[in-house]
C-alpha positions in Angstrom: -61.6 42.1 -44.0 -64.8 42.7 -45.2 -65.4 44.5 -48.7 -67.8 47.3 -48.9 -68.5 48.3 -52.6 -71.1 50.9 -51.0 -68.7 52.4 -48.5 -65.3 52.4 -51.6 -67.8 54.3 -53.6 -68.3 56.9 -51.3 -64.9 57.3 -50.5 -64.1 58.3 -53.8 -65.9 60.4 -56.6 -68.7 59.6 -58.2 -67.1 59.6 -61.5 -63.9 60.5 -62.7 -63.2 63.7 -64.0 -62.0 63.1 -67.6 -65.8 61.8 -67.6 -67.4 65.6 -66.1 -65.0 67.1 -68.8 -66.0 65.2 -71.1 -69.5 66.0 -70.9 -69.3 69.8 -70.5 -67.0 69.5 -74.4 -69.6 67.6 -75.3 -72.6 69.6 -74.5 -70.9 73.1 -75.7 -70.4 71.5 -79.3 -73.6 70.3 -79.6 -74.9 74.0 -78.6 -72.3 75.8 -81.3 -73.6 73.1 -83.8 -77.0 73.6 -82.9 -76.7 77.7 -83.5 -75.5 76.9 -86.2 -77.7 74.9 -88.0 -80.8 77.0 -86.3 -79.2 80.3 -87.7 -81.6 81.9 -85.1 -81.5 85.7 -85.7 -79.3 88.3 -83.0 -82.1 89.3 -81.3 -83.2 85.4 -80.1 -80.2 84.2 -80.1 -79.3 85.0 -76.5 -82.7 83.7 -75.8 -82.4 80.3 -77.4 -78.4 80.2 -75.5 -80.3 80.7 -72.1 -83.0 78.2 -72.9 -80.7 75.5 -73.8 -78.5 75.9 -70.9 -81.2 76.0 -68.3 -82.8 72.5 -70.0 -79.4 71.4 -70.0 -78.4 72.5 -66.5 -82.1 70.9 -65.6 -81.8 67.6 -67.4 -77.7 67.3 -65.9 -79.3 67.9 -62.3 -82.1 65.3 -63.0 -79.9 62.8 -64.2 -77.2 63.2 -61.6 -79.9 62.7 -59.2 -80.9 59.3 -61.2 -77.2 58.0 -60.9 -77.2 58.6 -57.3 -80.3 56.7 -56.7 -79.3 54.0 -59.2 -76.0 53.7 -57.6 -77.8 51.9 -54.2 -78.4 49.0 -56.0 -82.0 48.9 -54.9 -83.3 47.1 -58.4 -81.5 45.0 -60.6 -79.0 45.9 -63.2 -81.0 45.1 -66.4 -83.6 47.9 -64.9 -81.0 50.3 -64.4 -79.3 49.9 -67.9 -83.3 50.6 -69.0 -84.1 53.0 -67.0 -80.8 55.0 -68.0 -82.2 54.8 -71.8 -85.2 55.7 -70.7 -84.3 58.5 -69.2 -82.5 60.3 -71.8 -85.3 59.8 -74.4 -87.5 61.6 -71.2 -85.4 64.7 -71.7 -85.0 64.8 -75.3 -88.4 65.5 -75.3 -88.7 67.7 -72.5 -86.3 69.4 -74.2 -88.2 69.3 -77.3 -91.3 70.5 -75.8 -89.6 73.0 -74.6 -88.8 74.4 -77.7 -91.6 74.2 -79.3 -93.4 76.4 -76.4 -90.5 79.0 -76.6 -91.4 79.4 -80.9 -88.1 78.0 -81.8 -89.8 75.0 -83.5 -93.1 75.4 -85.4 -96.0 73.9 -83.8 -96.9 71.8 -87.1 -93.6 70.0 -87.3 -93.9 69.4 -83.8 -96.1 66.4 -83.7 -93.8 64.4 -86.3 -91.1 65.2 -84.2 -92.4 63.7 -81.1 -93.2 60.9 -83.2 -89.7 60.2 -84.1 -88.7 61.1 -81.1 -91.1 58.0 -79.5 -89.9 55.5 -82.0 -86.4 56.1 -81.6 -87.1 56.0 -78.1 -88.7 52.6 -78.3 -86.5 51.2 -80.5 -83.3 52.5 -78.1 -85.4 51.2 -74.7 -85.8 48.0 -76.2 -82.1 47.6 -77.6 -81.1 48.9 -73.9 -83.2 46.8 -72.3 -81.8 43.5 -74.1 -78.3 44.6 -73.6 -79.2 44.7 -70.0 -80.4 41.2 -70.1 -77.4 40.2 -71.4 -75.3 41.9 -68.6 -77.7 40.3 -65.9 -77.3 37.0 -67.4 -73.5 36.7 -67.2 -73.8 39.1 -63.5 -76.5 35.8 -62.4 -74.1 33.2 -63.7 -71.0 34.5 -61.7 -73.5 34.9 -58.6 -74.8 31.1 -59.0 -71.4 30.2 -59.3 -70.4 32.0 -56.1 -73.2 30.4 -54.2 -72.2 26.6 -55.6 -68.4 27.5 -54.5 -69.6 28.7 -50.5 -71.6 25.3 -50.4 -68.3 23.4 -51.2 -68.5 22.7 -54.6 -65.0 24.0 -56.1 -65.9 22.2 -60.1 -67.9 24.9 -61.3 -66.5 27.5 -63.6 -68.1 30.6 -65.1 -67.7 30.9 -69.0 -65.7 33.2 -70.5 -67.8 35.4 -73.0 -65.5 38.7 -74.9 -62.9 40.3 -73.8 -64.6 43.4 -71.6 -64.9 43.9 -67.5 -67.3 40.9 -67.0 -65.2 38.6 -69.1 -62.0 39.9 -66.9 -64.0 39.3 -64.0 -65.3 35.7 -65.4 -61.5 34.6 -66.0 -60.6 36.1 -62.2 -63.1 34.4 -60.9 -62.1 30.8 -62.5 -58.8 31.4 -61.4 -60.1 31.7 -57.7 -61.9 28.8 -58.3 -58.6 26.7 -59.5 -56.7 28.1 -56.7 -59.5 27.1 -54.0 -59.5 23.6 -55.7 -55.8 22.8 -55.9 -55.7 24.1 -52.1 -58.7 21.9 -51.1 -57.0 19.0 -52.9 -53.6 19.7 -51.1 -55.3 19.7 -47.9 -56.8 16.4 -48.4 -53.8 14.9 -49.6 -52.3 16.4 -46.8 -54.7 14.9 -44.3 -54.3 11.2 -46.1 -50.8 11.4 -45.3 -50.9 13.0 -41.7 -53.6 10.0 -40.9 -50.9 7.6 -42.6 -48.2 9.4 -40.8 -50.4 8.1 -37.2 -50.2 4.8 -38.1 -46.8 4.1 -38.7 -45.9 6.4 -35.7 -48.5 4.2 -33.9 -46.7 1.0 -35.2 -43.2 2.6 -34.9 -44.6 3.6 -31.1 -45.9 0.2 -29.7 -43.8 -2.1 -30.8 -40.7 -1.3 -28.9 -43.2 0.0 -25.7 -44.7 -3.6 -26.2 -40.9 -5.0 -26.3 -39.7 -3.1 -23.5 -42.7 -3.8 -20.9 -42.4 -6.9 -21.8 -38.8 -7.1 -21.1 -39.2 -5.1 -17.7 -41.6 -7.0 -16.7 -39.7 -10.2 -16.7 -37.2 -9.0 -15.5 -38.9 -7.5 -12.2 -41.0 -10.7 -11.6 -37.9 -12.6 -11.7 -38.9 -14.7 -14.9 -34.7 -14.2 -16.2 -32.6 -15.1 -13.7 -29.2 -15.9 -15.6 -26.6 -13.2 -16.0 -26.3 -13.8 -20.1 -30.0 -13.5 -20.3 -30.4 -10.3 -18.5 -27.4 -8.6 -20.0 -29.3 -9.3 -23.7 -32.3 -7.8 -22.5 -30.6 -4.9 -21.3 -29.2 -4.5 -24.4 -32.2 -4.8 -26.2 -33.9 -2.6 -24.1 -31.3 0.2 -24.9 -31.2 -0.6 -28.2 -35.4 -0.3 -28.5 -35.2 3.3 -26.5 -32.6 4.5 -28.9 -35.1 4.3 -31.4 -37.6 5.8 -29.8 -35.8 8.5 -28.8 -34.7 8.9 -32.3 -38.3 9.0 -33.8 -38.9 11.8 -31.4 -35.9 13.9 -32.5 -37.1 13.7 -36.0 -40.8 14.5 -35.1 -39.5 17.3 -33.3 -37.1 18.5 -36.1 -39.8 18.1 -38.6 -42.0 20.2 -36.0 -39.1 23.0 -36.0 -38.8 22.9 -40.1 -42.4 23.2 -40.6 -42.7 26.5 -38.3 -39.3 27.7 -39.9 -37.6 28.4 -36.6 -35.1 26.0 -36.7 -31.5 27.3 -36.0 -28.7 27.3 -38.1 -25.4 28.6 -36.8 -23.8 28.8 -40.0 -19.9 29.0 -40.3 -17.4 28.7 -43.1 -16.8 24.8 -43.3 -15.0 22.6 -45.1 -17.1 19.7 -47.2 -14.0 17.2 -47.2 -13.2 16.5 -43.4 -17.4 16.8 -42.9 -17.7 13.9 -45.5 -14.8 12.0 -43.9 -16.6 11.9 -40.2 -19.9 11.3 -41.4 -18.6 8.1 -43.6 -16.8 6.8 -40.4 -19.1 6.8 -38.5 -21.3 4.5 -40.5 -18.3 2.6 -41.2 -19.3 -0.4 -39.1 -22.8 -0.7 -40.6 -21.4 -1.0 -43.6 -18.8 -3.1 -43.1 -20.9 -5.4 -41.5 -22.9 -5.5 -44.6 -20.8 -5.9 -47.1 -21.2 -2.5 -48.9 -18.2 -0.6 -49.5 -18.5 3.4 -48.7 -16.2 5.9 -50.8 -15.8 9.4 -51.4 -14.4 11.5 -53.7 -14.2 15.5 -53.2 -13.3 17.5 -56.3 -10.0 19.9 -56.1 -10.9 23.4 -55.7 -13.8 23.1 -53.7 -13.3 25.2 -50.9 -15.2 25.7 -47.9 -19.1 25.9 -47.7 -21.2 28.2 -45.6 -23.2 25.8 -43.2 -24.3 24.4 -40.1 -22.0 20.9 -40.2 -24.7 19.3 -37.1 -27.3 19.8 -39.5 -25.6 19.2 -42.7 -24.3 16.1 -41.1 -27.7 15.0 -39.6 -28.6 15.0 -43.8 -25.8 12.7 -44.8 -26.4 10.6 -42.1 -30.3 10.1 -43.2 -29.3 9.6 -46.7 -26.6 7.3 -45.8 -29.2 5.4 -43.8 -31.6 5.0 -46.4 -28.6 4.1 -48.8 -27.6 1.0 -46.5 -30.9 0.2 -46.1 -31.9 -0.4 -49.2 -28.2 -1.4 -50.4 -27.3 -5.4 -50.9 -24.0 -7.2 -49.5 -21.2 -6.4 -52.5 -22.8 -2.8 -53.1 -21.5 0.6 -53.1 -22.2 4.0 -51.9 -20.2 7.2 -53.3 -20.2 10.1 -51.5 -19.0 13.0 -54.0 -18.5 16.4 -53.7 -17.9 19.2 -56.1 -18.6 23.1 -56.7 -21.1 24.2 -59.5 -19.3 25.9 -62.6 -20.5 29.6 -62.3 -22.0 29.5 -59.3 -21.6 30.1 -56.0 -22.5 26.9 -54.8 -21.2 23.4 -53.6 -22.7 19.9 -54.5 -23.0 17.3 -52.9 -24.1 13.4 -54.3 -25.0 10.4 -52.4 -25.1 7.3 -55.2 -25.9 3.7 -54.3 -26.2 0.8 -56.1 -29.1 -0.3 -54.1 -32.4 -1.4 -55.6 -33.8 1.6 -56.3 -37.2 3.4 -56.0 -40.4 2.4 -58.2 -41.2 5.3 -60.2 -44.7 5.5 -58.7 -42.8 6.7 -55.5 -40.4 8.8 -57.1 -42.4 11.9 -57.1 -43.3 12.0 -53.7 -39.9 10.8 -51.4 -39.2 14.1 -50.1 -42.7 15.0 -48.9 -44.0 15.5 -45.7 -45.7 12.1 -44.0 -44.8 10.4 -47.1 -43.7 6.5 -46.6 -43.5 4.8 -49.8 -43.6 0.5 -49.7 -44.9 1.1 -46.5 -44.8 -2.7 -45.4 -40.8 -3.1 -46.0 -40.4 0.8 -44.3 -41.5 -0.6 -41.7 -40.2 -4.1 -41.3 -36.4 -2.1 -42.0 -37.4 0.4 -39.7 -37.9 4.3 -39.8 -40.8 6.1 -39.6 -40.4 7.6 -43.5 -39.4 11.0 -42.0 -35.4 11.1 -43.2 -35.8 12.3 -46.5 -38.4 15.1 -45.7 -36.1 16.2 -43.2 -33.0 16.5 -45.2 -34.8 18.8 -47.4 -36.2 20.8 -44.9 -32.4 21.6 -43.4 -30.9 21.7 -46.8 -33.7 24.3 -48.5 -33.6 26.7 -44.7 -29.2 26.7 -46.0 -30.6 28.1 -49.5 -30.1 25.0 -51.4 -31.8 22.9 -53.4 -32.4 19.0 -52.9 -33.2 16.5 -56.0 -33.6 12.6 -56.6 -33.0 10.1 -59.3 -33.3 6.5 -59.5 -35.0 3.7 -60.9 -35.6 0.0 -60.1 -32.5 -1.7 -60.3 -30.6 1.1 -61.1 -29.7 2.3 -57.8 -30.2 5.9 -56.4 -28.4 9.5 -56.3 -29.7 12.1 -54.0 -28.1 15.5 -55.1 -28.0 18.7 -53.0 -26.2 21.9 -52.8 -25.0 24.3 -50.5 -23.7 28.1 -50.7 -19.9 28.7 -51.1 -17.7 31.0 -49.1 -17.2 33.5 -50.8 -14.0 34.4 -51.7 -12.2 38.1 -50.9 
């Protein structure tokens, strides 16, 4: 949407009304002050009342007409300041002339009074006129700035001078200008990784298509010819579209977490049993490794509201990453408890594996991040687990944290809402 300054002023009055009221106080003090100090006699005073209302009534009409033609904007705004003090030294002396051709003013104090009227005037043009400098200095600086910001550049800042409307709009404006920046910086971060994200995709892509072509083609000229042979080929060849098949899942999952439509039928489910499946199942891997797997669930913790597919798709990813990076003799703890005072169940994955450099720390869990990229790789995986398992775990309403250190080994903490209890 386009704003119209021009179009939101005529919607609305010209000026508020405590403004209007203002002025009509205003002007019928200065008329019972000015009787008063006149002391004009009874028989001009109704004259003097009629001829300071109609130069009043005159000058109010002239100048209302001035602020409607000043507020087109058709010269600058250090002319209009001056043109506004210049204006009401114009009708002081009208209004002086006036009443001096009326009597109420004798005609040889006249002249010195329209030659303090002209010096003040002067003096009050020239003060205006600098004070309108002022205003068109800091009005140009947050217009230059504008400009540099539509041509791209997002450093420049406008200087923050007071604490009045242009200052306001000074410290506005640099906020924009942050907010632009941090966005423009996000989005090339953003694109680094999506272009990073390609090429292990690319990698993760051809090297099984390479394998399995290769395989097939073998195969269908006749090159393998024992049983043995061809059943390990077969194998590998299911083995290679497994993985494929998996990297698609996850780039479709990721897809479906980024555009918030993925589904979660959540039901009232109990973290023990969940925990139990999930560890079996990666019982083998595990064994074969040499890593023991434990778990320990906490008395009391009841059930939690989830979806156990999804919930279980995050364990597995974090159990994966745990044996990946876990050596022969090493442990993984799955552990399980519900937060004091809070409606909410958490749940820890801890390895002793060999940790995460603190360099990659900060960015695990975000989107097209793959930290060490050359052993990601060679261990397989296209870097996509973690950012999934905090996409599922934060559409449950939980929260999903990280903490490890070379050596150390690593514990992956999230949480999940409790049933609650009638």
């Amino acid at each position: 949407m386009v704003f119209d300054p021009q179009r939101r002023a005529a919607a609305r009055p010209h000026a508020p009304g405590w403004v209007w009221l203002g002025l009509g106080v205003g002007l019928s003090i200065a008329l019972l002050l000015g009787i008063a100090w006149v002391q004009a006699p009874n028989s001009e005073l109704v004259l003097l009342l009629s001829a300071l209302l109609a130069t009043g009534l005159a000058s109010a009409a002239i100048g209302l007409a001035g602020v409607r033609w000043l507020r087109r904007g058709v010269v600058r705004i250090w002319l209009q300041v001056t043109l506004t003090y210049l204006f009401g030294v114009v009708v002081a002396l009208c209004n002086i002339l006036v009443t001096a051709q009326l009597m109420f003013l004798s005609t040889q104090d006249l002249p010195l009074l329209a030659l303090l009227t002209l010096i003040a005037a002067v003096i009050a043009t020239g003060l205006g006129a600098a004070l309108a400098h002022v205003f068109a200095q800091r009005v140009s600086a947050l217009h230059c700035s504008a400009e540099a910001i539509a041509t791209g550049d997002l450093t420049v800042r406008v200087a923050v001078v007071g604490d009045d409307e242009l200052a306001a709009l000074a410290r506005t404006f640099n906020h924009m200008a942050d907010q632009l920046a941090t966005g423009a910086a996000e989005r090339a971060r953003q694109e680094q990784l999506r272009r990073e994200l390609i090429v292990a995709i690319s990698h993760d892509l051809r090297t099984p298509l390479a394998s399995l072509r290769a395989m097939t083609e073998a195969l269908a000229d006749g090159v393998v010819d024992d049983a043995a042979t061809t059943t390990r080929y077969y194998a590998t060849m299911r083995a290679q579209i497994g993985q494929l098949t998996e990297l698609i899942e996850d780039l479709f999952s990721l897809s479906r977490l980024d555009a918030g439509v993925a589904e979660l039928e959540l039901q009232p489910t109990e973290v023990g049993p969940l925990i139990d499946d999930v560890l079996a199942g990666h019982s083998p891997q595990a064994v074969a490794k040499g890593v023991r797997l434990e778990a320990q669930v906490a008395h009391g913790v009841g059930p939690a509201l989830l979806a156990p597919q999804q919930i279980t798709r995050v364990l597995d990813n974090l159990l994966v990453n745990a044996l990946r990076h876990t050596p022969p003799g090493g442990c993984i703890a799955v552990n399980a408890a519900a937060l004091p005072g809070e409606a909410q169940i958490a749940i820890e994955v801890a390895d002793t594996g060999e940790g995460i450099a603190p360099e990659d720390l900060p960015h695990v869990f975000e989107r097209f991040y793959r930290g060490e990229k050359s052993r990601s790789r060679a261990s397989g995986g296209a870097g996509l687990g973690l950012t999934i398992a905090r996409g599922i775990v934060e559409a449950h309403g939980g929260t999903i944290t990280i903490a490890s250190a070379p050596g150390e080994g690593t514990r992956v903490r999230f949480t999940l809402p409790r049933v609650k209890r009638g």
